[in-house]
DSSP file (Angstrom, degrees, kcal/mol; ACC not computed):
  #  RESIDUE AA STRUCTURE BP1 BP2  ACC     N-H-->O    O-->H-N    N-H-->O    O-->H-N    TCO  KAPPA ALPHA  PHI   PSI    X-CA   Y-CA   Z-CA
    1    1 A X     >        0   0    0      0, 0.0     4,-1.6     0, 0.0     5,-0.1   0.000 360.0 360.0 360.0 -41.8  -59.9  -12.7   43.5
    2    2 A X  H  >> +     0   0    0      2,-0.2     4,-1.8     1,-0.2     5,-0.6   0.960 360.0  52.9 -54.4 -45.2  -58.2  -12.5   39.9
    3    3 A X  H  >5S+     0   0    0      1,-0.2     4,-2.6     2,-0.2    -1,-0.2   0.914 105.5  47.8 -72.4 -34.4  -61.0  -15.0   38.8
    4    4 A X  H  >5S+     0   0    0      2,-0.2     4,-2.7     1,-0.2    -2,-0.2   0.755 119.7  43.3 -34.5 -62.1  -63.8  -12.9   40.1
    5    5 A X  H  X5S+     0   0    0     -4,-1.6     4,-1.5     2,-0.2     5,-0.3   0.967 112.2  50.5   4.1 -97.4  -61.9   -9.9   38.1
    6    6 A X  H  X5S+     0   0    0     -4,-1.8     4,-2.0     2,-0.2     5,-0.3   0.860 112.4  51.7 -53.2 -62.5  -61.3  -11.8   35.3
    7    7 A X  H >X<S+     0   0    0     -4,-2.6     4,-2.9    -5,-0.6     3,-1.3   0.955 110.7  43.7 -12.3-102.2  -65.1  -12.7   35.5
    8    8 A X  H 3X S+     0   0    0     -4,-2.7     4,-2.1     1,-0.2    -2,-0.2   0.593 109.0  52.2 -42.7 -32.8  -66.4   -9.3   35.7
    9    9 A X  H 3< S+     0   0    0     -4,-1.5     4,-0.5     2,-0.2    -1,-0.2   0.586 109.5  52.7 -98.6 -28.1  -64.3   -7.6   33.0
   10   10 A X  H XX S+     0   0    0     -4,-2.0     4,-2.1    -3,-1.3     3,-1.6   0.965 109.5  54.8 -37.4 -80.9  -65.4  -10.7   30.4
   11   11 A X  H >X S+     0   0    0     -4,-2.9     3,-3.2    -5,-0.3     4,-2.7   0.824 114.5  36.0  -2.9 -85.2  -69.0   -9.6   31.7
   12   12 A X  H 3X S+     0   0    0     -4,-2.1     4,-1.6     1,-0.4    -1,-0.2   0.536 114.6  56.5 -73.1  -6.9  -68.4   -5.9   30.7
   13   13 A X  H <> S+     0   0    0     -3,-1.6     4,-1.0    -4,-0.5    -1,-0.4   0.778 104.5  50.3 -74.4 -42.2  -66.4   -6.7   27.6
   14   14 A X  H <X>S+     0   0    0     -3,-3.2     4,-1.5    -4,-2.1     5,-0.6   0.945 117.3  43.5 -70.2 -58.8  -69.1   -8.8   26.0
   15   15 A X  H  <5S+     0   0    0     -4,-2.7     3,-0.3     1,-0.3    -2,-0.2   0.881 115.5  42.2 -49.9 -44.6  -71.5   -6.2   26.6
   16   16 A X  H  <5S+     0   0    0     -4,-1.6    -1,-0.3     1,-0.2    -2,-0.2   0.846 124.5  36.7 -65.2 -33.8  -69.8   -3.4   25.7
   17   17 A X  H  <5S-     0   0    0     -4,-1.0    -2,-0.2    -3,-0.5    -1,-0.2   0.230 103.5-126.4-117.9   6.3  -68.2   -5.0   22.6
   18   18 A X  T  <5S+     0   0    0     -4,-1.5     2,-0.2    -3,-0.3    -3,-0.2   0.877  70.8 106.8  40.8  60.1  -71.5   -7.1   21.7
   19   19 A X  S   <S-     0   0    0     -5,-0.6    -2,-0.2    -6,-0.0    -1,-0.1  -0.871  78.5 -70.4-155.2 166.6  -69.8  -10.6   21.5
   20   20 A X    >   -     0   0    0     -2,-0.2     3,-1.1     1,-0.1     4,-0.2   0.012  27.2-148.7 -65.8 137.5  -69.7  -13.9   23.7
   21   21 A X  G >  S+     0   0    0      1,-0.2     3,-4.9     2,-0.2    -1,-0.1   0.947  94.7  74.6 -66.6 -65.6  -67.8  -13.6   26.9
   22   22 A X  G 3  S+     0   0    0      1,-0.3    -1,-0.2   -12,-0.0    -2,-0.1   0.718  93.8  55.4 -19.6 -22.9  -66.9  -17.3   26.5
   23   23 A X  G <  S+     0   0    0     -3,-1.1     2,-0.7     1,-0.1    -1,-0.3   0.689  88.3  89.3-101.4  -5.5  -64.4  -16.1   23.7
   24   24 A X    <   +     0   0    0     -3,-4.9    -1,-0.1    -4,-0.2     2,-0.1  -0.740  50.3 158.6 -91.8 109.0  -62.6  -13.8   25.9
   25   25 A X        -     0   0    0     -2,-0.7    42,-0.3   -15,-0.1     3,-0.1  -0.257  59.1 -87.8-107.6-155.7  -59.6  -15.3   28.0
   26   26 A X  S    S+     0   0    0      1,-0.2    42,-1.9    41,-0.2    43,-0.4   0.593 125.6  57.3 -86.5  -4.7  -56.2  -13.2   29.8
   27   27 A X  S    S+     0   0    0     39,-0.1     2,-0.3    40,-0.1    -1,-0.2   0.608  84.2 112.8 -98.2   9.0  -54.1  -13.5   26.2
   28   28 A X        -     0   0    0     -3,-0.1    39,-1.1    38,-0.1     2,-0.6  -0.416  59.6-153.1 -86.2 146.8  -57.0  -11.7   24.3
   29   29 A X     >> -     0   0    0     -2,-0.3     4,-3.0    37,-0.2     5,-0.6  -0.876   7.6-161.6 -96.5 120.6  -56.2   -8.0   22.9
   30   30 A X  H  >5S+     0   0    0     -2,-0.6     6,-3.0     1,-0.2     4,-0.6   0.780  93.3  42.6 -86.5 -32.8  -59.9   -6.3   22.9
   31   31 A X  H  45S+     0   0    0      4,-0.2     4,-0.3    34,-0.2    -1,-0.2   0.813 123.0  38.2 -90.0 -22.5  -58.7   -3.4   20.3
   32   32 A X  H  45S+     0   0    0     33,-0.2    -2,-0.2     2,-0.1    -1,-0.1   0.895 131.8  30.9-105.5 -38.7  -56.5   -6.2   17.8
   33   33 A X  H  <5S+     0   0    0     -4,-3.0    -3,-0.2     1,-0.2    -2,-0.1   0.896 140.8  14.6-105.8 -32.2  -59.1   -8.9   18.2
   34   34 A X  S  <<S-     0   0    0     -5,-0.6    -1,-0.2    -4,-0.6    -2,-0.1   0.005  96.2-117.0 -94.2  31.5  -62.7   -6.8   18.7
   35   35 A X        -     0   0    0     -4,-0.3    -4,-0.2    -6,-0.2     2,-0.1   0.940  44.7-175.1  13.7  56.8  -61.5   -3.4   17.5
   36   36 A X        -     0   0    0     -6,-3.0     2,-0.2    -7,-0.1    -1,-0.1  -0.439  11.2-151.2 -65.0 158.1  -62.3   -2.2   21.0
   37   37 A X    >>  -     0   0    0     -2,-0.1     4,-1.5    -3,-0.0     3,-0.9  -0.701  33.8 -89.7-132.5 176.0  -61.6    1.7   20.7
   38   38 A X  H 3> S+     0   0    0      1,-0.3     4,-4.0    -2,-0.2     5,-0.2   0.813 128.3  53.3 -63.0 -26.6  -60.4    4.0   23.7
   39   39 A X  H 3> S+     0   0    0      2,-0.3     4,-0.7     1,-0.2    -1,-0.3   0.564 112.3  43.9 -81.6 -27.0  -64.2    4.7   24.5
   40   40 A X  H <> S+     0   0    0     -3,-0.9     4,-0.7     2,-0.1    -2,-0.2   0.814 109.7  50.1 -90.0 -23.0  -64.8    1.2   24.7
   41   41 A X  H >X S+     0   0    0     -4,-1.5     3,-0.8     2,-0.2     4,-0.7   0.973 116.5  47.6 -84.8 -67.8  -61.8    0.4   26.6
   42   42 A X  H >X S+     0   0    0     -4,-4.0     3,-5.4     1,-0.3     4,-2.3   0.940 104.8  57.3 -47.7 -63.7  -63.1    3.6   29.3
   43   43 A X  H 3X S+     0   0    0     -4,-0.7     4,-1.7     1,-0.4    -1,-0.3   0.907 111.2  48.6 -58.6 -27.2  -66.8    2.4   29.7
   44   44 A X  H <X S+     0   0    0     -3,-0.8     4,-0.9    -4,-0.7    -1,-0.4   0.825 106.9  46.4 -80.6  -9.0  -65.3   -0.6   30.8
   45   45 A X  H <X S+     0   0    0     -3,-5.4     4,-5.5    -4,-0.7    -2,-0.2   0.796 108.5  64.7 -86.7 -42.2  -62.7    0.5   33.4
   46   46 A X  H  X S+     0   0    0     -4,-2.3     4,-0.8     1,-0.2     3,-0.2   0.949 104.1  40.4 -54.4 -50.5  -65.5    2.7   34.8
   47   47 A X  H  X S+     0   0    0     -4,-1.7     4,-2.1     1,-0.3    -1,-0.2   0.794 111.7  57.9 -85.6 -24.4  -67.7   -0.1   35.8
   48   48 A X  H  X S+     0   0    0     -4,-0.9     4,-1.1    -5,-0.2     6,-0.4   0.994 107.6  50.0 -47.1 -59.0  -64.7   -1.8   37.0
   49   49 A X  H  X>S+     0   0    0     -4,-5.5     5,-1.5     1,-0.2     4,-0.9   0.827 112.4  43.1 -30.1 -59.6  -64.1    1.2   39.1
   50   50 A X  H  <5S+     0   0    0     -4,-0.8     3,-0.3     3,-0.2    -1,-0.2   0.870 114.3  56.6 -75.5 -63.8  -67.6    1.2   40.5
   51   51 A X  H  <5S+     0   0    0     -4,-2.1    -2,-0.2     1,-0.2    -3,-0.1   0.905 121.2  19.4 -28.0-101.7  -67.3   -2.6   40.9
   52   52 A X  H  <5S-     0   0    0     -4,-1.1    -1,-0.2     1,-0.1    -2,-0.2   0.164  98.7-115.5 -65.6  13.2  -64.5   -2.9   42.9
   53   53 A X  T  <5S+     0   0    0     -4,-0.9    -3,-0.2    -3,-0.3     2,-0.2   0.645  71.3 117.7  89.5   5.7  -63.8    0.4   44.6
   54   54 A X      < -     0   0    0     -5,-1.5     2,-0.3    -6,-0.4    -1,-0.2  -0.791  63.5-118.0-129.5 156.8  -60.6    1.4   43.1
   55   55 A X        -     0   0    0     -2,-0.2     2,-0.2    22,-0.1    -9,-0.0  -0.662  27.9-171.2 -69.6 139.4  -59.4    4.5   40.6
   56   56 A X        -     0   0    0     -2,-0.3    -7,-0.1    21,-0.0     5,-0.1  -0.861  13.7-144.7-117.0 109.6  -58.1    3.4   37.2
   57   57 A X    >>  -     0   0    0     -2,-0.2     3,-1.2     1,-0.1     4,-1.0  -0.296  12.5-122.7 -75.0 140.2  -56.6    6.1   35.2
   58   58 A X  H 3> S+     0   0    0      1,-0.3     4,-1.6     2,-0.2    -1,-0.1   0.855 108.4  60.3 -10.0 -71.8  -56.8    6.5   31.5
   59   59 A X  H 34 S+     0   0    0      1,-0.2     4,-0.3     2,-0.2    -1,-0.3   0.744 104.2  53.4 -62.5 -30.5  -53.5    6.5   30.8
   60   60 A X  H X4 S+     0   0    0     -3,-1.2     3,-0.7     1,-0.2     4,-0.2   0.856 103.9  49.3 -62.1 -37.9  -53.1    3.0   32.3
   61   61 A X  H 3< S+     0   0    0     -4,-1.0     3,-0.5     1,-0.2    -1,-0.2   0.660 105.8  61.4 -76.6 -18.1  -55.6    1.0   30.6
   62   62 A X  T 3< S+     0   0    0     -4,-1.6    -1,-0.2     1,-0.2    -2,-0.2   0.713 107.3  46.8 -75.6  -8.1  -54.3    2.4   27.0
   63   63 A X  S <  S+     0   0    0     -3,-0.7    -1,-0.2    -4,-0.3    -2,-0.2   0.770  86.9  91.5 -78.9 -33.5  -51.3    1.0   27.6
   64   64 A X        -     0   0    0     -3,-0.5     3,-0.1    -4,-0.2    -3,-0.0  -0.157  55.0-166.9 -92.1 140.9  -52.4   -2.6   28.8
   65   65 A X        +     0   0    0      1,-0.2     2,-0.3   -36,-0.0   -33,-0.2   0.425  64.3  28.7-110.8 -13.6  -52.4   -4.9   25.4
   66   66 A X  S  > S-     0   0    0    -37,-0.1     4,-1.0     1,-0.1   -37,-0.2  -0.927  84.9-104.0-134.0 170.6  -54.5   -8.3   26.8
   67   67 A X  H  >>S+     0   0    0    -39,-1.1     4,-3.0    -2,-0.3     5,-0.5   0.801 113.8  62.4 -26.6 -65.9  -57.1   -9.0   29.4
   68   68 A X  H >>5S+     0   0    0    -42,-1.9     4,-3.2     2,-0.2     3,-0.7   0.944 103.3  45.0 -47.2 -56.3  -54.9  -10.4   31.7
   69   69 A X  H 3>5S+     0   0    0    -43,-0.4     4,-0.9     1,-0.3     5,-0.3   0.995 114.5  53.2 -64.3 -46.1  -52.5   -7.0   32.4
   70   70 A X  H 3X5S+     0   0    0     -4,-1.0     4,-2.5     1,-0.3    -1,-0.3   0.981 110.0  44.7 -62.5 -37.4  -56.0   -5.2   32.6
   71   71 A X  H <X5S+     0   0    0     -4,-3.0     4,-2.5    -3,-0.7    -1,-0.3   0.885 118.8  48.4 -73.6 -39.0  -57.1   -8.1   35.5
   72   72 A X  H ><<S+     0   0    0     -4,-3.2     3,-0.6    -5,-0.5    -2,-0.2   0.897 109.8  49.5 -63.4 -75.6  -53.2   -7.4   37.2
   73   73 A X  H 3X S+     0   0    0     -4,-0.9     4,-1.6     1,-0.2    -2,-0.2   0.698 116.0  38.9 -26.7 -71.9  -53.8   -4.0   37.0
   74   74 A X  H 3X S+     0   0    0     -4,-2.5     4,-2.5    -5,-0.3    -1,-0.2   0.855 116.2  55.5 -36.4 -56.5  -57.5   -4.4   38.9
   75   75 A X  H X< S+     0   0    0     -4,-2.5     3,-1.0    -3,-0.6     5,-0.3   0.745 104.3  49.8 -56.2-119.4  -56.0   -6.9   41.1
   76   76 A X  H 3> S+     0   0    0      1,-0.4     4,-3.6     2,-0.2     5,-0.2   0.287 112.5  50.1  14.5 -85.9  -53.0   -4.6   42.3
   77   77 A X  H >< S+     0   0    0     -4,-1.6     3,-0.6     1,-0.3    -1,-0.4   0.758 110.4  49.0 -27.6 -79.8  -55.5   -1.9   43.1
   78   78 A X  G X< S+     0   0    0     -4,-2.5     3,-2.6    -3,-1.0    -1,-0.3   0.876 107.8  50.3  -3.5 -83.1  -57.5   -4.0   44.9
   79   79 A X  G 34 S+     0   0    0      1,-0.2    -1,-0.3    -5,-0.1    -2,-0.3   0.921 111.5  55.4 -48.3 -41.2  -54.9   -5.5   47.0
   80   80 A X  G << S+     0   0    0     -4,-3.6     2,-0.6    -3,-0.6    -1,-0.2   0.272  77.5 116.0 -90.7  38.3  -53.7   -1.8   47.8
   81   81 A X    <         0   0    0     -3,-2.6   -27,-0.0    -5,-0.2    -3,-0.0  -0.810 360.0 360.0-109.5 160.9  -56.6   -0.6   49.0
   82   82 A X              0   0    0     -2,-0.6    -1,-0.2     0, 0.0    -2,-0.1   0.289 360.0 360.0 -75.1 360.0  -57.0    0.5   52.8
């Protein structure tokens, strides 16, 4: 499931952030290395939301600094849903 995740959030990253998905792994930081901004960081969490079913709060994804914690994050949610 993480790769599928890990997948999708490439996807929405490239789009949102107009550059190749292919450069995006779990150690990349999307604000240090594309000067993703909080507004770029949301429009992606929503469609993660939407994707997979799950709430993601604000305040969680500003915290997350790489890919990967943002794919834990998803994953965890995922796994705790009913």
């Amino acid at each position: 499931m993480s790769d599928d995740i890990l997948d999708f959030i490439r996807g929405q990253a490239a789009e949102v952030l107009d550059v190749d998905a292919a450069e995006i792994g779990r150690e990349t930081s999307l604000a240090e290395q594309y000067d993703a901004d909080s507004i770029d960081v949301i429009e992606i969490a929503s469609a993660v939301e939407r994707r997979f079913g799950i709430q993601v709060e604000d305040h969680e994804v500003y915290d997350l600094t790489s890919v990967g914690q943002f794919v834990d994050l998803v994953a965890a949610k995922v796994a705790a849903k009913p």
